[in-house]
N, C-alpha and C positions, 0 to 999 in steps of 0.2 A: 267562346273565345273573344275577348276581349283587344280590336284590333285601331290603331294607331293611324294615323293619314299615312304615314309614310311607309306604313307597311300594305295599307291600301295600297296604295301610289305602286311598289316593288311587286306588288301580285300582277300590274299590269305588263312591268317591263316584259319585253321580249328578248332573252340572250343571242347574244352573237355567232355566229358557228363560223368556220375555216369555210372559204369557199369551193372545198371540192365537199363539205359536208353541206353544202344546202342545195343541190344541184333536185335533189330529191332519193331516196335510198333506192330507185331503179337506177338511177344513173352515175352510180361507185363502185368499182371497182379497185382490184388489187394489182398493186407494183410492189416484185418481191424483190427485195435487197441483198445485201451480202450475209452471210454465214455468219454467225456470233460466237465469242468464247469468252466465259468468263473473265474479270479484269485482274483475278490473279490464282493459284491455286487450280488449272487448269485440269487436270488430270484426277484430280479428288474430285473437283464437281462434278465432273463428265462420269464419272462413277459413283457419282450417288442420285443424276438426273438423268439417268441413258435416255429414257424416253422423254425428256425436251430438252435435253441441252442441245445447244450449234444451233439452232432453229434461225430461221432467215429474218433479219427486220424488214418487216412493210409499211407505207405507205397508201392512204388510199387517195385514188384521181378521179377527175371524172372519164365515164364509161361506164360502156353495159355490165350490169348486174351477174355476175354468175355463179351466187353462193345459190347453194339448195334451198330450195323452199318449201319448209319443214315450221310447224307449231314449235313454239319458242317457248318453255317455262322456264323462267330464272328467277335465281335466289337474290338478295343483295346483301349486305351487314356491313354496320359503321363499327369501326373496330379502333379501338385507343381514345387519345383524346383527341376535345372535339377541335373543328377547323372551320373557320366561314366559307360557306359554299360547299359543305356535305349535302345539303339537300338539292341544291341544284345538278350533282352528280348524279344522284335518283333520277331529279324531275327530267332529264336529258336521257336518261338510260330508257325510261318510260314512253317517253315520247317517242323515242326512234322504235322501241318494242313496238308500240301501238300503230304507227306511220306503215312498219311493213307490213303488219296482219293486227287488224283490227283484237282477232281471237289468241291473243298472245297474250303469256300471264307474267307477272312482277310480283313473287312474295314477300317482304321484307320482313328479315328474321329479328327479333325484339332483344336487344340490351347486348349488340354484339355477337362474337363467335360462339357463348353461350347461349343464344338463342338456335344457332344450328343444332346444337347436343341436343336441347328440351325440346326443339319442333313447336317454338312458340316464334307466331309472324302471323303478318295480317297481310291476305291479298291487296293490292293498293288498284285504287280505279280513280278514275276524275276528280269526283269532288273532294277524295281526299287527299290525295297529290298537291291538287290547285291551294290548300291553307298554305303551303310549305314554301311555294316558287320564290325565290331571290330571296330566302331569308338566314338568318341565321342560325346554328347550334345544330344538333342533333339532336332534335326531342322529335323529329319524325319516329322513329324503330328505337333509340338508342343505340347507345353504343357501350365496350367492356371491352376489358385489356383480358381476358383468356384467352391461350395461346393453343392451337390447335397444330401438334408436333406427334402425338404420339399414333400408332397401327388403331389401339383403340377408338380412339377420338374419328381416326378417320373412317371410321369403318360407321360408326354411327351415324355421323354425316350421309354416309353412301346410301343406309337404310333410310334417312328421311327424304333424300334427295328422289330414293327410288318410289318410295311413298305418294310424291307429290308430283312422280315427272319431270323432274327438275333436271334442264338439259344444259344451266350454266351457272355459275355461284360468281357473283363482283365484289372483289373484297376492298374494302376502301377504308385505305389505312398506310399509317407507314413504314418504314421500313421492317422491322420486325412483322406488322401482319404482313407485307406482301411475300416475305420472306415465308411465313406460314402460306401464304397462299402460290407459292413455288413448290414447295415441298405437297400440296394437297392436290395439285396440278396431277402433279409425277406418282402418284397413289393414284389417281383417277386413271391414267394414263394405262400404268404396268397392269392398272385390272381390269382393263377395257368396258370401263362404264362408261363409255356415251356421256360423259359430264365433264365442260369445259369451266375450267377457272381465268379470270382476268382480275387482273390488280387496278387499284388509280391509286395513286402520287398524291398521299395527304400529311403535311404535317407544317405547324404554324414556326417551327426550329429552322426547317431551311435549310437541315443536312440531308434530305433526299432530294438530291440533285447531282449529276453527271453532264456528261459532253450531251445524253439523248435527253434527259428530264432537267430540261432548264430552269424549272422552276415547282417547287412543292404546291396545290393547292391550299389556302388560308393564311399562309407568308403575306401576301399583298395588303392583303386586311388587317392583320394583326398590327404588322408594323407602322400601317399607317393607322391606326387606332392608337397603338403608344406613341409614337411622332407627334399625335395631336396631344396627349395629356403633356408629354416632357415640353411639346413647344409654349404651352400654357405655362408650366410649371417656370419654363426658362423669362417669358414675361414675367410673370408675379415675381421672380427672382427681383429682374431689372426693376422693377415697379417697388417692390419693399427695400433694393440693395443693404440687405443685414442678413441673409440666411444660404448658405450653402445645402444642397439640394441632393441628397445621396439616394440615387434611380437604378433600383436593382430590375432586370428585365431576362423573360424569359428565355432558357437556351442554357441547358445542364450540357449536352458535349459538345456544342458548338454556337459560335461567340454571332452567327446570322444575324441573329434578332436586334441585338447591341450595334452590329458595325449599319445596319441598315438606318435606325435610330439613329445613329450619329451622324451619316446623310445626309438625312432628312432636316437634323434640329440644330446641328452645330454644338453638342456643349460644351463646355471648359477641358472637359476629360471624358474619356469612352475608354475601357480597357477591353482589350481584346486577348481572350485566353491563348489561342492558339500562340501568338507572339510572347505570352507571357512566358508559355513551357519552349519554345523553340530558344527564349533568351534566358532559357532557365532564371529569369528572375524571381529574385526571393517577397517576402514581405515585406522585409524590408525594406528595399529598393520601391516597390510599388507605392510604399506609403511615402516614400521621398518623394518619389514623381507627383504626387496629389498635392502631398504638401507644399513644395516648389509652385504650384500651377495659384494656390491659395493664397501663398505670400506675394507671390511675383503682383498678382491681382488688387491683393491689400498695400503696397505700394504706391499703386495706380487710384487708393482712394475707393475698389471694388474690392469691398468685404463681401460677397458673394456670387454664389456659381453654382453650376450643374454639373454632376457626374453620372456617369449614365456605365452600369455594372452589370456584366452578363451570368446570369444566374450560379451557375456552374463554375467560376474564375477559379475557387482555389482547389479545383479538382487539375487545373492547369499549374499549380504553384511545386516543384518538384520537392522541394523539403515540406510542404503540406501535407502532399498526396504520400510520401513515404510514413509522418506522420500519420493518418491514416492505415496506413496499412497495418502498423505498430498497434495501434488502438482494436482493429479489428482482430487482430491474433491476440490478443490480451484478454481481451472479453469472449474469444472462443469457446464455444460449450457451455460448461458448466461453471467454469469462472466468472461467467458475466450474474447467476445467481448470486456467487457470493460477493461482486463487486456490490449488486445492487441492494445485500443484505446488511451493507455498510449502515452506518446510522446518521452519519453526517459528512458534508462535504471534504471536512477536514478529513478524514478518514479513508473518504473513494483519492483525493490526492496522492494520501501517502501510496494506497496502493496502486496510482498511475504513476506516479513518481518511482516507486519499487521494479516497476514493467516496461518501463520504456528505454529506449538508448539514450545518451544523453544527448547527443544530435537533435532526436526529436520532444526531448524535454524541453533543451533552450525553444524549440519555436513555439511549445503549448507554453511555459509560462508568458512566453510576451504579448498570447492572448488575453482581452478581456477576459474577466470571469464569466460573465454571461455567454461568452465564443465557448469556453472550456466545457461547460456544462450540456451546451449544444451537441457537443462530441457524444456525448455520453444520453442522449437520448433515446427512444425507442427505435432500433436496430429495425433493418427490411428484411423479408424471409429469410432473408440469404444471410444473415446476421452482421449486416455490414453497416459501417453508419451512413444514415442518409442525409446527404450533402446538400438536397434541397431544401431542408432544417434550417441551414445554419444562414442565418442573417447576415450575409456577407457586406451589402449595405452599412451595416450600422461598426462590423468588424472594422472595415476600413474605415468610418467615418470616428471610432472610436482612437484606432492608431495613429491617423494625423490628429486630433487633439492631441495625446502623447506627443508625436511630434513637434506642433508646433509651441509644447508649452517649454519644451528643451529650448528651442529655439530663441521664446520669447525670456527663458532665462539667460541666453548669451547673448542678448540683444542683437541679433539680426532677424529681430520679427517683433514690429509693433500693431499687426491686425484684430481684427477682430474675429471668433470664428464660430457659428452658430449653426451645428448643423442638421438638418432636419430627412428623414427618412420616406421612402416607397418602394413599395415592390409593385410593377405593374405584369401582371399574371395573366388569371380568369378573366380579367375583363378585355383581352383581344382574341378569345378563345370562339366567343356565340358573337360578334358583331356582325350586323349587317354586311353581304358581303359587299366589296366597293364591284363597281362594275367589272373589273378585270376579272375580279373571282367568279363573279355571276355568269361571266361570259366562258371561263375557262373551264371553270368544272362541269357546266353545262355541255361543251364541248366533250369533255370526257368522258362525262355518261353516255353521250349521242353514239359517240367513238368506242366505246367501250359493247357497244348492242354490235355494230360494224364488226368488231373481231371476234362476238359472239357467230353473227350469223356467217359469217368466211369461217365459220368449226377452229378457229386460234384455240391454243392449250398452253396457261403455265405466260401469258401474253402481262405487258404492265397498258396499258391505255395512255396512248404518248401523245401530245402535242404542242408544237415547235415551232420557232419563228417568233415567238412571244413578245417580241420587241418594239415588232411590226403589229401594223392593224390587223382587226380577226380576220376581216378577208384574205389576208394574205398568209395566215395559220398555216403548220401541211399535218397532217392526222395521220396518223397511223400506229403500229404499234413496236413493241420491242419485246424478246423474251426475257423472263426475271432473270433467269441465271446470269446472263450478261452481266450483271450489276452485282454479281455475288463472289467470295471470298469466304477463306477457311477464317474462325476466330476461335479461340480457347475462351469460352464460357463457362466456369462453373465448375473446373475441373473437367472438360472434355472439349475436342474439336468439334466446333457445328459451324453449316454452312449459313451465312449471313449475308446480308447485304450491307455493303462499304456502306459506314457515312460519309457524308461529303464535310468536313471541315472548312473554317475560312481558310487561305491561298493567300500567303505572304507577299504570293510577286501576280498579285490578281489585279485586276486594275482598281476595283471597287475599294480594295485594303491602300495601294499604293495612292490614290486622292486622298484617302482619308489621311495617311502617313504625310502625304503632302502638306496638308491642311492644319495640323493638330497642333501644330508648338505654335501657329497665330491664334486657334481658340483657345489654347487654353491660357491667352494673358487675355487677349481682346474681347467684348464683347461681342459675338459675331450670331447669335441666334437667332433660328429663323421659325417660323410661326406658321407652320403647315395648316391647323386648322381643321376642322369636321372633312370627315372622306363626304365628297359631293356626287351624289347621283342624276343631279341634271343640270344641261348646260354645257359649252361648247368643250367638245372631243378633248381637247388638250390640258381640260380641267379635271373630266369624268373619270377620261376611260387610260389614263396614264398609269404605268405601270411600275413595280420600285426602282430607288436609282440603282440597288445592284444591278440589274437585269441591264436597266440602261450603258449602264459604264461597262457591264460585259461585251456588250452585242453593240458599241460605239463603232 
């Protein structure tokens, strides 16, 4: 392997733990909290989790040790996509495994929750743990989005688990896995296998979050990873002033990613889905508002700007998303063969045009062609169209040309408007994590052996205070069901865990609301720069400003 100074440099750092977790694992102890109940759907959960729902939330302090002192074989698996600071949730789960009984094992299952099924994993010991500390991605074990829901699957699981000895599985992942790993809890549970399950808090979206989980692990990184390109991108704007700048950013059902970005960088425009469907606005209106921000600017002599667009927006647009629905019934079954048996464009039209309401026709024709044909892409199993296709970027940035050429024929618009495309993705997915990451998810693994060895079942690995320095962190944990709610999936009820959405009267949405009709005439962008790993506390180890404006 082929290794970088700075990734030298990060194999040295040493994470930070919560002060009742460095006391040493003799001297932790449990404080048990109040009763829990699901946050809606109360009576379904508790009847499909008899055996861990209501389960108490704890905390751990310092004090005398009093779990059983028992050999510990545990499983791990990164499950979905990936997040900065996956591997530190290992290297911290390992470390605290080892710290209590040297003779404790770590297997880590390969590519995901399908590495459970196959019984492909590799023991992990020192030297190979130590490549991975403070870095980026999941290329430790891998990771995979298979969903581990049905008697069978689990039952398989329980055979390699028995196989191996295996007395705890850490599933690390987001809502949907810990939601599989709630459900795989309560199967261990009703068959009295001696095998505990605990979740961790991963996702770079930033809608696994609650009143207990303040913060997702690989949010912190991510967003300051795109902060740093859009605040680049927002200089070279001012630096060329001739190009308007269309920044599509990660977050299909929740707009985190974007409102955090906008924060961070100031731009002209940040559209936030939630707000979009709460004011049911149309396209229409959306591409007024961009447009407005563009002329008001070219007035001022600034033909150019930043918009910054949360991946997922027109899943928020209510005459899209019914659109959508329309399209999806249309190409049901066996219709979609003969739509796609068509021979030309003209053709598959007529017969969208033949299929749709006229409601949803007026909004497809005042799409781009290129938006249109987006629709009509290769379908997700489930035969629905997939939304993170469509180049929403360039959709919007294609409508205000429309717009403004209206304009520039009624003459109340003599700008100039040149605009130019990004989608920022994969690349805040495997960064480096910044130190907050390195320090928290380390915490979660350390914390997450802790409710292994206290025998916790069906637990998420919680730690809070996040706002404050790690010394002042409090660990402990929470049961999953807590966090879970009945959804209709797929044609049936299944139990899930809430996403967390932005919060129109949150404070983090309310500055930005504050803030937005002066960025989007003035220049006001700010220029965050490379996430820094060394150097004084209030540069390093600073956390996002959601978190901050929450916990102000």
């Amino acid at each position: 392997m082929n290794i970088s100074s700075l990734q030298q440099a990060r194999y040295q750092y040493q994470p930070k733990l919560p002060g009742m977790l460095r006391n040493g694992i003799s001297d932790i102890c449990v404080k048990t909290g109040a009763p829990t109940e699901s946050v809606a759907d109360q009576e379904k959960i508790k009847s499909l989790f008899p055996n861990t729902y209501g389960k108490n939330e704890i905390t751990f302090q310092k004090g005398s040790n009093t779990s059983e002192a028992k050999k510990q074989v545990v499983g791990v698996i990164l499950s979905g996509g990936q997040a900065p600071g996956g591997h530190n949730v290992i290297c911290g789960l390992y470390d605290a495994l080892k710290a209590t009984d040297k003779d404790n094992v770590l297997y880590g299952f390969k590519g995901g929750p399908s590495g459970l099924l196959e019984d492909s994993f590799v023991i992990f010991d020192d030297e190979y743990i130590n490549q991975y500390r403070n870095t980026g991605g999941f290329d430790i074990i891998g990771s995979g989005r298979t969903k581990l829901e049905t008697e069978e699957q689990f039952a398989v699981v329980a055979e390699v688990c028995k196989k191996h000895g295996i007395t705890a599985i850490v599933i690390i992942g987001g809502d949907d896995s810990n939601t599989n790993a709630a459900v795989l809890a309560e199967y261990f549970a009703a068959h009295n296998s001696g095998v505990q399950v605990i979740g961790c808090p991963k996702t770079i979206d930033g809608d696994l979050k609650n009143e207990d989980i303040e913060c997702s692990f690989g949010f912190d990184t991510a967003t300051k990873t795109y902060s740093e390109i859009v605040g680049n991108i927002g200089r070279d704007a001012n630096s060329a002033k001739k190009y308007w700048h269309f920044v599509k950013v990660m977050g299909r059902s929740a707009s985190h990613v974007a409102l955090e970005t906008a924060l961070q960088t100031q731009p002209n425009i940040c559209l936030i889905g939630e707000e979009v469907a709460a004011k049911k606005m149309s396209l229409a209106q959306i591409t007024d508002y961009i447009a407005d921000s563009v002329a008001n600017r070219a007035s001022n002599g600034c033909n150019f700007g930043v918009a910054v667009i949360p991946e997922g927006i027109v899943e928020f647009v209510p005459e899209f998303s019914i659109l959508i629905a329309e399209i999806n019934e249309l190409l049901a079954g066996e219709k979609a063969d003969a739509f796609n048996a068509l021979p030309s464009w003209a053709d598959k039209y007529a017969f969208i045009k033949a299929g749709l309401t006229k409601e949803s026709m007026a909004v497809f024709e005042i799409l781009p062609e290129a938006i249109q044909q987006q629709l009509f892409l290769d379908r997700d199993p489930h035969g629905n169209v997939q939304v993170s296709l469509i180049e929403s970027e360039k959709l919007f940035s294609a409508m205000v040309k429309e717009n403004l050429a209206a304009r520039k024929a009624a003459g109340t618009y003599k700008g100039k408007f040149s605009p130019i495309h990004h989608f920022l993705g994969y690349e805040g997915r495997c960064a480096f994590p910044s130190n907050f990451d390195a320090d928290y998810c380390y915490s979660l693994g350390y914390n997450a052996f802790m409710l292994i060895q206290y025998g916790f079942n069906g637990y998420l690995s919680k730690v809070s205070n996040l706002s404050k320095p790690a010394e002042e962190w409090i660990a402990g944990g929470m049961p999953i069901t807590k966090m879970m709610n009945i959804e209709r999936r797929h044609g049936h009820d299944k139990p899930v865990i809430r996403k967390a959405l932005v919060e129109l009267d949150s404070k983090p949405f309310k500055y930005f609301e504050a803030n937005r009709e002066k960025w989007a005439v003035e220049t006001c962008y700010v220029f965050p720069g490379a996430i820094q790993y060394f150097g004084p506390s209030e540069v390093c180890d600073t956390t996002t400003k959601t978190l901050a404006l929450e916990k102000a």
